[in-house]
C-alpha positions in Angstrom: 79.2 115.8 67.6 81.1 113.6 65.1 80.8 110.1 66.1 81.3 107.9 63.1 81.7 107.2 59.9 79.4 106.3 57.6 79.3 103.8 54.5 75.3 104.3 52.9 74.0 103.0 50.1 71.9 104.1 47.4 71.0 101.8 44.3 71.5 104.6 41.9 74.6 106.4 42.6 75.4 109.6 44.1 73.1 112.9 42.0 73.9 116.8 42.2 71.0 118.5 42.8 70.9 122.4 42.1 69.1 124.7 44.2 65.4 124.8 43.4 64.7 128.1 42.1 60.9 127.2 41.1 60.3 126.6 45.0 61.5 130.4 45.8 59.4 132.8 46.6 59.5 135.1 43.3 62.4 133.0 42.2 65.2 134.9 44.3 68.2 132.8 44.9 67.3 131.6 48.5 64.6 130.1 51.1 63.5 130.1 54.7 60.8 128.7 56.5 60.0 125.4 58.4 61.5 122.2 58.5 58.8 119.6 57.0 59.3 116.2 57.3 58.2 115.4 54.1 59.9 117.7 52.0 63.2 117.3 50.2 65.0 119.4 47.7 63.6 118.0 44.7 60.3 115.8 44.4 62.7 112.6 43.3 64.8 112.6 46.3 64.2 110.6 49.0 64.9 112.3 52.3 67.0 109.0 53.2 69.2 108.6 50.2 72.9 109.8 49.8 73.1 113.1 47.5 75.0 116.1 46.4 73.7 119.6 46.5 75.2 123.0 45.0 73.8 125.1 47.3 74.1 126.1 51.0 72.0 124.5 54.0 72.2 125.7 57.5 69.4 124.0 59.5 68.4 125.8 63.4 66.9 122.6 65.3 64.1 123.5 67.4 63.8 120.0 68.8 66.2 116.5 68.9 68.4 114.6 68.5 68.6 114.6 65.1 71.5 112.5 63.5 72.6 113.5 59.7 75.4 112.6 57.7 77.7 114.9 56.2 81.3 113.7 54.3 80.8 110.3 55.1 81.1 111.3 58.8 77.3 111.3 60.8 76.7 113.7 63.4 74.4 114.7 66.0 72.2 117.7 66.8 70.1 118.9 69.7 67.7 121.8 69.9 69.6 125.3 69.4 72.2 123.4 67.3 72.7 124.6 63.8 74.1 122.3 61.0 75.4 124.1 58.0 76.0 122.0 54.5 78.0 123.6 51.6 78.0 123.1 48.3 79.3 120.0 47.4 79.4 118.0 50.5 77.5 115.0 50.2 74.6 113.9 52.9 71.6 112.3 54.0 69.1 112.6 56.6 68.1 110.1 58.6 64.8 108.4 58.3 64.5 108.1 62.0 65.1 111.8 62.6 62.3 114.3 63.5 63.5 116.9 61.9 62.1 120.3 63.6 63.1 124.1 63.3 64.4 126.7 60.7 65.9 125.6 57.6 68.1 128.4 54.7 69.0 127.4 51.3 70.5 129.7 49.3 72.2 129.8 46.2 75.8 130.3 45.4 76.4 133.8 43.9 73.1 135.7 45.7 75.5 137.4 48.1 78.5 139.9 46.5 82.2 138.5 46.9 82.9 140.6 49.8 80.1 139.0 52.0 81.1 135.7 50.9 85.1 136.4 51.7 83.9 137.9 55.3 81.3 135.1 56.2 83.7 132.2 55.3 81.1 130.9 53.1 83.3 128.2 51.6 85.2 127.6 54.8 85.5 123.5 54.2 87.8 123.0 57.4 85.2 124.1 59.6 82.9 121.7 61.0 79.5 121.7 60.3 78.2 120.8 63.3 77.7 123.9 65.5 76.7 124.3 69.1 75.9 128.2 70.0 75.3 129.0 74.1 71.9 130.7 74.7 72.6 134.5 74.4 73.9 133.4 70.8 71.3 130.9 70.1 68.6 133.8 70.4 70.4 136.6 68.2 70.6 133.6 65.8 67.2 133.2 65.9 66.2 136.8 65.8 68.2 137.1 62.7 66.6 133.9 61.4 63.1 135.4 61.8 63.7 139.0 60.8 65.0 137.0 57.0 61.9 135.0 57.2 59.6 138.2 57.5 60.9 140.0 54.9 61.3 136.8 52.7 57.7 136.3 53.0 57.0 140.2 52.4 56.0 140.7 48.5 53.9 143.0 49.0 55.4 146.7 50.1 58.7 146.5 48.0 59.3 146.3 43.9 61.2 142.9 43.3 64.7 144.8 43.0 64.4 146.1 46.4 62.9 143.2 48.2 66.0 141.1 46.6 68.3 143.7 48.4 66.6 143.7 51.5 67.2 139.8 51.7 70.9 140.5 50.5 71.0 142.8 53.6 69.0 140.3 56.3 70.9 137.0 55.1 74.5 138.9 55.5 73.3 139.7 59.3 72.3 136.5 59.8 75.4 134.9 58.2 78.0 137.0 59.9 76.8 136.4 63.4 76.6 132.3 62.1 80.1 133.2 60.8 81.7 134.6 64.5 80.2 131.8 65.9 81.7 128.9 63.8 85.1 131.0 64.4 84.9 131.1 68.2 83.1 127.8 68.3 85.8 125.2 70.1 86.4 123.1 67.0 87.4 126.1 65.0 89.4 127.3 67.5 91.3 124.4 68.1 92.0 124.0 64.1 93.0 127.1 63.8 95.3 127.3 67.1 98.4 129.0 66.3 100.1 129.5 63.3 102.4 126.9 62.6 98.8 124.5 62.0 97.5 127.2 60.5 99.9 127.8 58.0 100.2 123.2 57.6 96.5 122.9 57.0 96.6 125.6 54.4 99.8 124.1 52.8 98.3 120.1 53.1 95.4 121.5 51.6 96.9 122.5 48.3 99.3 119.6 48.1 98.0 116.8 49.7 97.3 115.0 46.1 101.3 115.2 45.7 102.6 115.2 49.1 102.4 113.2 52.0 105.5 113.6 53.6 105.5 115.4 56.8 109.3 116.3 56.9 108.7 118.1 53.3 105.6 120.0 54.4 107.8 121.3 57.3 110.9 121.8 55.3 108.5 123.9 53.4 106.8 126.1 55.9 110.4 126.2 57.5 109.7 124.4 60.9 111.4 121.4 62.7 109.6 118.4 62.3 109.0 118.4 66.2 107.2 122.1 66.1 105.1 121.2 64.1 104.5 117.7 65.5 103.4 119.4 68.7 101.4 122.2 66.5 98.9 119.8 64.9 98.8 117.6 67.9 97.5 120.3 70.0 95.3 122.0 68.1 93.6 118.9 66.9 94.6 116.0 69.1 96.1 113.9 66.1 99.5 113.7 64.5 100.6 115.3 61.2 100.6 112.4 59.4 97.1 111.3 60.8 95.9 114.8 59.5 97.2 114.4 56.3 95.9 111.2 55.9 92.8 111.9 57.1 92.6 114.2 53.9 93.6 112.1 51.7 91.0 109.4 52.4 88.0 112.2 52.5 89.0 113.1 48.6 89.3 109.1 48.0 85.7 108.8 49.5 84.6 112.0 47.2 86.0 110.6 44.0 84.7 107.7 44.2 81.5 108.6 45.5 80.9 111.3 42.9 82.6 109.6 39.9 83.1 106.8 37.7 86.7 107.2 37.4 88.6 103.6 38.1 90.1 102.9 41.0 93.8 103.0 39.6 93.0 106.5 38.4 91.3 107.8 42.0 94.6 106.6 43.4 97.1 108.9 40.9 94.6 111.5 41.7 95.6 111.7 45.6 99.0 110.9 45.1 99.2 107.1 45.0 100.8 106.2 41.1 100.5 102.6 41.9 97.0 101.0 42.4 97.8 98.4 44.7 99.1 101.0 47.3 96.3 102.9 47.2 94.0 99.9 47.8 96.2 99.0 51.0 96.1 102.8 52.1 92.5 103.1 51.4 92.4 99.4 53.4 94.5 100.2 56.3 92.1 103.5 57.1 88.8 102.4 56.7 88.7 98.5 56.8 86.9 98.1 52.9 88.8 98.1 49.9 88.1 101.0 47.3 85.7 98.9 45.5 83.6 97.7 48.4 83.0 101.2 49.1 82.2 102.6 45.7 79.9 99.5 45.1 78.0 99.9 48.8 77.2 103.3 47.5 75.8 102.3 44.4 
C-alpha cells in the first residue's frame, strides 16, 4: 500500500521515454515475458532513476516485497500483487527490490477505442497498487500466460493475424485486470456514491481554477455538509484535503516535468500570486517549490 511520499533525485532531470518498439517481438506495439533485474526500458536508463514513460506497465510479482515509486508516492507489493503504471506517471524502481514475475508494456493506440473506454485504460484516479485474492490472482495469471504464448508464437500465423490475436489475448487479460481495479477496495471507496463521484469528476476539470468547496457544491447542487460527509466516507479525508491533494500532485508534475518558473507553475493550478503558492506548496509538503524541483534535478 501507499506509505509515503517520495522526494528522489536525479542529476539530469526527469526524461520521457517512448515504448521501445525495436525490443518487440516483430515490432507489434506491446511485450510480455519475465521480469529481469537488469533490464530497463531503454539501455540509458538506470533502473533507479526518476523517469517518464508513454506507455502502459502492469507488473504480476511472483515474489516480494518490492517497493516502487509512482506520482511521488512509493508503494509496496507482495507476490500476486500487480502494479499498473500509465502513461505519463512518473516512477522508479528501487535498487534494493528483487524484482520477480510477469511484466506487459504496451503501447498507447494498439487496442481500438472501445477496449480502451471498457478497460479504463486511462483511469488516473485509480490506484495503481492492486491486491487480487487467489481465485482472481490465477485467472490473472492464466490470461497472463495464454498472451505470453501467442506473443511468442511467430510461427503458425501471417503478421496481420498474429497482431489480432494479441489484440484479442491483451483485451482478456485487461478486462479481468479492469473488474478487479473496479471492485478492488480503494476503487470502491473513491467511487462510493454519487455525490463523490460526481465531486471528483468536477475537481478534476477545475481544480486549476477552483478550490472552493462551497462553489464545487453550489455547482453539483449539494449542501456543503452532503458532500462533506460524501468525500469523507468514501475516502477518509475532507473536501478540501481532496482538492488539495490534487493540486499539489499537478504542482509536483509541473515541476518535475518542466522548466516552467515557479510563478508560472503557481497560475497554472490556480495560485496568480507566487508567494501564495510557495506557502501552499510549503504548508503540504514541508519544501518550498524550489527545493523540490532542484532535489529532482
Amino acid at each position: 500500500m501507499a506509505d509515503e511520499t517520495v522526494q528522489g533525485g536525479v542529476e539530469d532531470g526527469i526524461r520521457t521515454f517512448p515504448f521501445p518498439v525495436d525490443r518487440s517481438v516483430l515490432g507489434v506495439g506491446m511485450q510480455v515475458g519475465p521480469m529481469r533485474p537488469d533490464r530497463s526500458w531503454h539501455a540509458d536508463v538506470p533502473l533507479e532513476r526518476v523517469h517518464r514513460i508513454d506507455f502502459h506497465v502492469v507488473m504480476l510479482f511472483g515474489a516480494g516485497p518490492v517497493r516502487h515509486m509512482v506520482d511521488f508516492t512509493e508503494y509496496e507489493a507482495g507476490p500476486g500483487d500487480l502494479l499498473w503504471i500509465r502513461p505519463g506517471q512518473i516512477h522508479r524502481f528501487s535498487p534494493t527490490s528483487e524484482y520477480r514475475g510477469t511484466v506487459l508494456t504496451m503501447q498507447p493506440g494498439f487496442l481500438p477505442r472501445a477496449t480502451v473506454e471498457a478497460t479504463g485504460l486511462y483511469r488516473y484516479d485509480l490506484p495503481p497498487l492492486l491486491h487480487p485474492d487467489e481465485p482472481q490472482r490465477s485467472a490473472l495469471q492464466a490470461a497472463l500466460d495464454q498472451l505470453r504464448r501467442e506473443y511468442k508464437d511467430t510461427a503458425t500465423l501471417p503478421l496481420s493475424l498474429h497482431t489480432a490475436v494479441l489484440r484479442h489475448s491483451l483485451s482478456a487479460f485487461l478486462l479481468r485486470l479492469a473488474h478487479l481495479a473496479a471492485s478492488s477496495q480503494d476503487a470502491a471507496r473513491r467511487d462510493a456514491g454519487s455525490a463523490f463521484t460526481l465531486f471528483r469528476d468536477a475537481v478534476e476539470r477545475g481544480f486549476a481554477t477552483n478550490h472552493s468547496v462551497s462553489a464545487y457544491a453550489d455547482q453539483l447542487g449539494y449542501s456543503r455538509r452532503t458532500l462533506v460527509r460524501a468525500v469523507r466516507a468514501a475516502t477518509g479525508e475532507t473536501p478540501k484535503g481532496f482538492i488539495d491533494k490534487r493540486v499539489v500532485l499537478e504542482a509536483k508534475r509541473l515541476l518535475a516535468h518542466t522548466d516552467l518558473p515557479i510563478g508560472r507553475v503557481g497560475v497554472a493550478v490556480g495560485f496568480p500570486d507566487a508567494a501564495n503558492f510557495s506557502k501552499f506548496f510549503h504548508q503540504h509538503t514541508d519544501m518550498t517549490p524550489a527545493v523540490f524541483r532542484a532535489e529532482l534535478r
